[in-house]
C-alpha positions, 0 to 999 in steps of 0.5 A: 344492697343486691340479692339474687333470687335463684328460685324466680322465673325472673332472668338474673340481669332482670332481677339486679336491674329492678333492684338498682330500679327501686334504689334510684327511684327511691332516692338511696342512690341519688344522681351522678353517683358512681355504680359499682364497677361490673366486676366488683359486683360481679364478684359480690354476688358471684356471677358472671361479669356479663349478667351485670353488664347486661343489667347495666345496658338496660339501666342505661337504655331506660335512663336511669344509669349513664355511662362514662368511657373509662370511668364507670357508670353513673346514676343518671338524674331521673326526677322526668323519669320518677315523675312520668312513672308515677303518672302511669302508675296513677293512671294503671290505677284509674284504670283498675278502679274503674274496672272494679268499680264495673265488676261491683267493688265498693269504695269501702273494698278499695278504702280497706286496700289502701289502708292495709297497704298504706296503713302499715308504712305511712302514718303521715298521710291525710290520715293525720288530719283525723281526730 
């Protein structure tokens, strides 16, 4: 579930919680599902119990794990959260758009972006449409 990579300049309690990040947003752990425990993880990945307990303190600072005392951590229910990072990224993008759009990138330069990227993982999108 989690893999540490220990040639990234990426702090290892960064690494595990952007990992946990992704499995939320993405719906492969879905809300109130319990975290496992800081030892466990501990051991899985043999580091030290205060690298996952940090990772978890930040999870819980950005609101997408809770904690409950003598039970555990808990994966919080982030549909707010997914929705407003979307809205960022959405507007992240505009933002690039428009300065490439500035610098003298063509519409057909961005479409053969987002074709490559979305053409190898998502057939389902508007593209169906097309004969």
């Amino acid at each position: 579930m989690i893999t540490i990579d220990y040639q990234s300049k990426l702090p290892l309690y960064e690494q595990i919680a952007e990992r946990f990040q992704t499995l939320i947003l993405r719906g492969v752990l879905p809300p109130d599902r319990q975290m496992p425990s800081v030892r466990s993880l501990a051991v899985e990945l043999s580091i030290n119990p205060n690298t996952i307990q940090k990772a978890y303190s930040f999870l819980e600072q950005q609101g997408y794990i809770y904690s409950v005392k003598g039970r555990g951590n808990y994966v919080s229910d982030i549909t707010a959260l997914a929705e407003q990072k979307k809205k960022n990224i959405l507007k992240e993008a505009e933002r690039l758009l428009s300065c490439g759009k500035e610098m003298g990138v063509s519409r057909s330069e961005y479409s053969a972006v987002l074709d490559r990227l979305y053409g190898k993982e998502d057939n389902s999108d508007d593209r169906t449409e097309k004969p």
